[in-house]
N, C-alpha and C positions, 0 to 999 in steps of 0.2 A: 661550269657549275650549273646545277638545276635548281627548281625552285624549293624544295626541301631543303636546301643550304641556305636560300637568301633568307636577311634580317626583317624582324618584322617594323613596318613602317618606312622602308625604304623604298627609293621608284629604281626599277632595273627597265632593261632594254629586250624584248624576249632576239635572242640570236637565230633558234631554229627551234621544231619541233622533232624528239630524237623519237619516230614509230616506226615501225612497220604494217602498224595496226588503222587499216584507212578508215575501219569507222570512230576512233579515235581522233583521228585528224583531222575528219570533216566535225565531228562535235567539235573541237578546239577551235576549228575555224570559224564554227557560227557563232563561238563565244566574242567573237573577236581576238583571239589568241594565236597568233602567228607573226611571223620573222619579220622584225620592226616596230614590233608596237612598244610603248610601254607598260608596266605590269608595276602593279605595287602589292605589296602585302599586310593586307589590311590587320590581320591577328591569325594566330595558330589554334588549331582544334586537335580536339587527340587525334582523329583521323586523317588531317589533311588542316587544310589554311581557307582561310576566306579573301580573296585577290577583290583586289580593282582594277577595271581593264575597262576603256572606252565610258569613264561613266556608271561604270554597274559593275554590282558586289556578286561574286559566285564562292563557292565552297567548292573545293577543289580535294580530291581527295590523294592519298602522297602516290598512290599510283601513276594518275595524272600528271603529277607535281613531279613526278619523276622524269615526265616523259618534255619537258620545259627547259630548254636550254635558257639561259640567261650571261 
């Protein structure tokens, strides 16, 4: 499941990151967004969701949100 399926207000587990796209992956990773962390969904936007990760709120757009294993 990626992060465009999870419910909003719930805390997931992120599993992996699915890219091929490494400047993708290094953004994710300075977010603090990589395999083990916790990830919550703070509320939905038409383009994408607002996450809590480490403490801090980002907008995530369902691109990204795609790319979020959970």
């Amino acid at each position: 499941m990626n992060l465009n399926s999870a419910m909003e207000g719930s805390d997931y587990i992120i599993k992996r990151i699915d890219t091929d796209d490494e400047e993708m992956n290094a953004f994710l990773f300075s977010l603090g967004c990589y395999a083990g962390e916790p990830i919550t969904v703070v509320s939905r936007l038409r383009g994408g969701c607002v996450v809590s990760i480490k403490d801090s709120r980002y907008t995530i757009d369902t691109h990204l949100a795609s790319a979020i294993e959970i």
